[in-house]
C-alpha positions as CSV (number, residue, x, y, z in Angstrom):
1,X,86.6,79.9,96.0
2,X,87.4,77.8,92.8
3,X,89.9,75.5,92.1
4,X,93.2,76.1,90.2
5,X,92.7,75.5,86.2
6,X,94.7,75.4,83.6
7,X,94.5,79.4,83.3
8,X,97.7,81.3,85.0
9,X,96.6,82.6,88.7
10,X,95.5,86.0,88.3
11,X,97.3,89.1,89.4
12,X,96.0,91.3,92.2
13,X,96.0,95.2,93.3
14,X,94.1,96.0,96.3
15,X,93.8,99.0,98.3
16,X,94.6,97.8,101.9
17,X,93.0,99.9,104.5
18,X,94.1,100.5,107.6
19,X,93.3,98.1,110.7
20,X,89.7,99.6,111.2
21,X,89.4,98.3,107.4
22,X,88.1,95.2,109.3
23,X,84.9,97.6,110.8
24,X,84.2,98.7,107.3
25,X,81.1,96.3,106.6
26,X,80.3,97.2,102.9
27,X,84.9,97.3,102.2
28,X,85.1,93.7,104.4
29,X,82.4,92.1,102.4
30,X,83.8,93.5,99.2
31,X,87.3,91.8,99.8
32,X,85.5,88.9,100.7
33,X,83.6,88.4,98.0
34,X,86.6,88.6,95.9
35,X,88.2,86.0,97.1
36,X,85.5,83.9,97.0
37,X,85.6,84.3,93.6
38,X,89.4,83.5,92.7
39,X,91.2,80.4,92.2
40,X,92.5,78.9,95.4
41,X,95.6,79.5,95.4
42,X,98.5,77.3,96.3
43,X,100.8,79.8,97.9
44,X,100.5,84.0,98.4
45,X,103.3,86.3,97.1
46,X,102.7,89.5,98.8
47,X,103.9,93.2,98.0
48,X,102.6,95.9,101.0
49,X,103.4,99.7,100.7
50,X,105.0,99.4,104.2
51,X,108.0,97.7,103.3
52,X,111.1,99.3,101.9
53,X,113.7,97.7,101.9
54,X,116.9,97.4,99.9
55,X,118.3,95.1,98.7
56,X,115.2,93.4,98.3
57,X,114.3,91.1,101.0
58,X,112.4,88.0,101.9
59,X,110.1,88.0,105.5
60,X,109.8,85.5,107.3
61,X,109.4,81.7,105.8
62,X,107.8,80.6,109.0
63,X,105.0,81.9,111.1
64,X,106.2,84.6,113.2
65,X,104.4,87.6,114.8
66,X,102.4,90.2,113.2
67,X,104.4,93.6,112.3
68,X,102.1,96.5,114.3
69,X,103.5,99.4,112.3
70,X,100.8,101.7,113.4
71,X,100.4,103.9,116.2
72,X,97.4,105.6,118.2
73,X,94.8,103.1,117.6
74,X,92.8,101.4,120.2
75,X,94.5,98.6,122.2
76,X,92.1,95.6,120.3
77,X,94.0,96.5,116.7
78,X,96.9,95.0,118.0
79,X,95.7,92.2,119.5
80,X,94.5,90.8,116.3
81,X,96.3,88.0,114.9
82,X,96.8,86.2,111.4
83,X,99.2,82.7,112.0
84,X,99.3,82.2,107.5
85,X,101.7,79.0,107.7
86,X,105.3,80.1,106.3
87,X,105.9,79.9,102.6
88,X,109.5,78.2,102.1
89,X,109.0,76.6,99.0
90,X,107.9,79.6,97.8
91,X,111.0,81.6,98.6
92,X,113.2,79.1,96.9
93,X,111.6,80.1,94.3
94,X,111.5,83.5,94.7
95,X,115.1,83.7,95.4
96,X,115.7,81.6,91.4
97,X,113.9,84.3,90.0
98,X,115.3,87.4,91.1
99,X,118.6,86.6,92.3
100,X,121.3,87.6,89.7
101,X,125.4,89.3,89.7
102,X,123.8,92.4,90.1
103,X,121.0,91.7,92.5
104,X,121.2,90.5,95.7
105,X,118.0,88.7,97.7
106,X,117.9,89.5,101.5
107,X,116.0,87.4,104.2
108,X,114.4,88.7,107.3
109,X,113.6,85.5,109.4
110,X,112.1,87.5,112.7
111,X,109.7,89.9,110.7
112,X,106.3,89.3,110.2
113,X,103.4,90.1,108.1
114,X,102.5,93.8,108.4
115,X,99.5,95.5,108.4
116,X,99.5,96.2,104.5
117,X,99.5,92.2,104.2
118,X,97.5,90.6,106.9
119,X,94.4,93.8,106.7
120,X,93.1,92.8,103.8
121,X,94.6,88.9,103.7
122,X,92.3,88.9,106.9
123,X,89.4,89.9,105.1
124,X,90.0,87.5,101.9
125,X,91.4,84.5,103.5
126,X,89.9,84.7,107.2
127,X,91.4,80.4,107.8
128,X,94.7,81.9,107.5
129,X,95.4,78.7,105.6
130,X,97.6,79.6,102.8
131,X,101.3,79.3,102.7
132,X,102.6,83.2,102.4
133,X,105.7,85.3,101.8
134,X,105.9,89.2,102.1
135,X,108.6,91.1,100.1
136,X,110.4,94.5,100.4
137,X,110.0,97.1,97.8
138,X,113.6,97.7,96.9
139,X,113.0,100.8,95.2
140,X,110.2,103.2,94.3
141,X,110.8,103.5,90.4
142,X,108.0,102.6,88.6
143,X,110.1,101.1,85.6
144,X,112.0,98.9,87.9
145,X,109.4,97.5,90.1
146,X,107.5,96.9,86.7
147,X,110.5,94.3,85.8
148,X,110.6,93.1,89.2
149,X,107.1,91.5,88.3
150,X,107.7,90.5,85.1
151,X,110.7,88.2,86.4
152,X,107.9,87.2,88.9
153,X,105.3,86.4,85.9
154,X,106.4,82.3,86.2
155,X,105.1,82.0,89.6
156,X,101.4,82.6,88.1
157,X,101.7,79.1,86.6
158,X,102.0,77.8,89.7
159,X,98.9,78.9,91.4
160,X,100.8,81.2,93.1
161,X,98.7,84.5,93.9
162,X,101.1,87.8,93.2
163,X,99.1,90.7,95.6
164,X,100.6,94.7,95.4
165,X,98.6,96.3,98.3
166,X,98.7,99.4,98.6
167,X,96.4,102.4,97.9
168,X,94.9,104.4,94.7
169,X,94.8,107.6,96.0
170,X,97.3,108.5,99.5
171,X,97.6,111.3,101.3
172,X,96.8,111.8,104.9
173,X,97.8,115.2,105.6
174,X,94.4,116.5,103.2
175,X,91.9,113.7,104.8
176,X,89.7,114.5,108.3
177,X,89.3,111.9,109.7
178,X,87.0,113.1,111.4
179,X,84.4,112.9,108.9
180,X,82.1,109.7,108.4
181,X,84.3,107.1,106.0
182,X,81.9,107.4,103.6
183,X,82.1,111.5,103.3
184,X,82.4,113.0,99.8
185,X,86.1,112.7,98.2
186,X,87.9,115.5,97.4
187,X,88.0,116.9,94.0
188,X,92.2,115.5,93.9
189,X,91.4,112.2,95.1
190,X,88.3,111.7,92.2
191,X,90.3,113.2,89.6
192,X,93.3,110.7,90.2
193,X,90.9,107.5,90.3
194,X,89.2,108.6,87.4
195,X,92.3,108.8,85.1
196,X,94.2,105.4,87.3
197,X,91.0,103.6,86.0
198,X,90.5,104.7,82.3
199,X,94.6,104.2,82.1
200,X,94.5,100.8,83.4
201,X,91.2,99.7,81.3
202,X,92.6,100.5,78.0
203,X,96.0,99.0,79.2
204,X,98.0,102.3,78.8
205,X,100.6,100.9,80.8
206,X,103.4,103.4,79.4
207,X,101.1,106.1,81.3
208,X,100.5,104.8,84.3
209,X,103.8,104.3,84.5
210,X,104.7,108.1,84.4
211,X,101.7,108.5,86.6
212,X,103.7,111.3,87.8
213,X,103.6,113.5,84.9
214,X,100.5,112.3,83.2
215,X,97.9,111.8,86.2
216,X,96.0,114.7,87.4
217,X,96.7,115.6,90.6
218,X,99.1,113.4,90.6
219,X,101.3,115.0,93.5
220,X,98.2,115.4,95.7
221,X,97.2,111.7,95.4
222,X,100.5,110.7,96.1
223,X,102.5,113.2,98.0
224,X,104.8,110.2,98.5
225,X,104.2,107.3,95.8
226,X,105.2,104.3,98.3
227,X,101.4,103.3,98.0
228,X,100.8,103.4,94.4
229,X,104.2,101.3,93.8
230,X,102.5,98.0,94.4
231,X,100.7,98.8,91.2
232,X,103.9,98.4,89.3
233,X,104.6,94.8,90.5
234,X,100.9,93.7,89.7
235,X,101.1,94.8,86.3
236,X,104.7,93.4,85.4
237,X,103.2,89.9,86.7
238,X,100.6,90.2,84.8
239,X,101.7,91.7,81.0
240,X,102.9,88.3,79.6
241,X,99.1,87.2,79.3
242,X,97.3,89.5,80.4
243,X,94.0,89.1,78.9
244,X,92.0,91.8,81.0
245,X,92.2,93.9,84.0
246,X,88.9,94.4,85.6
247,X,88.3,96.9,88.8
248,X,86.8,95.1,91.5
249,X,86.5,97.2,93.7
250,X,86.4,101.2,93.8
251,X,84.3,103.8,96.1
252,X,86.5,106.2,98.7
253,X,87.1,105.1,102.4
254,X,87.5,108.8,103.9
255,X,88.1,110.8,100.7
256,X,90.8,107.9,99.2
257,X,90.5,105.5,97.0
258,X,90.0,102.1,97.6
259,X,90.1,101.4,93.6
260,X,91.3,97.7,93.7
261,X,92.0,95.4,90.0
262,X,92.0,92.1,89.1
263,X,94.7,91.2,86.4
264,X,93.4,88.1,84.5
C-alpha cells in the first residue's frame, strides 16, 4: 500500500461477495492485491447494498459488533470479526456535507458494519486498522444517489477512501448454487457485464444511469437494483476529476459478476 499524494483518493466499486467470499482463493487474493496497490487511506466511507435506510443515516462512530444479515450458513461465518476503529471525525464531516433544510442525516450508534462492508474490507484491509463509517442508501434512484456522491466528492482530498459495494450482476433466484463457483455464467449475467463495462470505459455515465432501459437484460441482472446502486455513489465521487475508470477486477463467482472499478 502507498502513501497518500497530492492526487485525490480514488473512488472504489467492488462486488462484495458473500461471507464464503473469504474461501474464494483466486476472489481473496484479487481484493488483496488491490489494496495493496492504493493509497493508504486516512479514513473509509463505506456504501453496502444491505443498507436502506431513509433518511440517510450514519452507523456506528465507534467499534461495535458486526451486523450478521445472513442466514443458513455454517456457524464459523458468524464468528468472524472485523474491530475497524470508529470514524468520528469522519462523520462530522459527513454530516457538513449532506445535511441541508431538506435533508436530514440520521445516526445509528448500536449498528455495526455488515457483511457488504466488512467481506471484502476483510480481504483488503485484513489489520482492521482504518478509521470507518457505513452509510444507508436513502433511496434507490440512480440520479439521486449519483448527487449524493458528488456532494461527497471533497472527502477525496482528504485521503478519504469512498467504497459502493455491491454487485454487477444480482439475482439469486436464477443461480444454483449448487454448481462449482467457477461454473459457466448465464447468457443474462454476461450480457449485462459486457454492456456495464463498455458503458463505464467510455464514461457513458448518462447510460448507466438508465441502466434500466439501456442494459440488456437489465431486469434479469437486477430483478431488484439495491446492488447495482452503489455504483451510483462511486461515480458521483468520482466525476469532478475523474481521470479514468479502470476494472480491476471481473470474472463470475457462481454465474454473477464480480466486475469491480477503480475510479481515478
Amino acid at each position: 500500500m502507498t502513501d497518500p499524494s497530492t492526487a485525490p483518493m480514488p473512488v472504489l466499486y467492488l462486488s462484495h461477495g458473500a461471507p464464503p467470499l473469504a474461501d474464494d482463493v483466486v476472489w481473496a487474493s484479487e481484493l488483496a492485491k488491490w489494496s495493496a496497490d492504493l493509497p493508504l487511506p486516512s479514513s473509509i466511507l463505506i456504501v453496502s447494498a444491505h443498507w436502506e435506510e431513509a433518511p440517510l443515516t450514519l452507523a456506528a462512530t465507534e467499534t461495535v459488533p458486526l451486523v450478521y444479515d445472513f442466514w443458513g450458513f455454517p456457524e464459523r461465518y458468524y464468528q468472524v470479526q472485523y474491530a475497524a476503529p470508529g470514524a468520528p471525525e469522519l462523520a462530522t464531516k459527513v454530516r457538513r456535507l449532506l445535511r441541508s433544510p431538506q435533508h436530514e442525516v440520521h445516526d445509528a450508534p448500536t449498528r455495526g458494519l455488515d457483511h457488504g462492508a466488512y467481506v471484502p474490507l476483510a480481504e483488503m484491509f485484513p489489520a482492521a486498522d482504518i478509521p470507518t463509517l457505513q452509510m444507508s442508501m436513502p433511496t434507490l434512484d440512480p440520479p439521486a444517489l449519483f448527487y449524493l456522491g458528488r456532494k461527497l466528492q471533497p472527502l477525496r482530498d482528504e485521503g478519504v477512501l469512498i467504497i459502493g459495494s455491491g454487485f454487477t450482476t444480482h439475482n439469486l433466484r436464477l443461480v444454483n448454487l449448487r454448481q462449482s463457483s467457477d461454473s459457466p455464467a448465464p447468457q443474462w449475467s454476461k450480457e449485462f457485464d459486457e454492456w456495464a463495462e463498455r458503458a463505464i470505459a467510455s464514461s457513458d455515465v448518462d447510460a448507466v444511469i438508465d441502466f434500466l432501459r439501456k442494459a440488456p437484460a437489465a431486469t434479469l441482472a437486477h430483478p431488484r437494483t439495491e446492488h447495482f446502486a452503489p455504483l451510483f455513489v462511486s461515480l458521483g465521487a468520482s466525476m469532478e476529476n475523474l481521470r479514468e475508470a479502470t476494472s480491476v477486477i471481473d470474472g463470475f463467482w457462481y454465474g454473477l459478476s464480480k466486475r469491480s472499478w477503480q475510479f481515478n
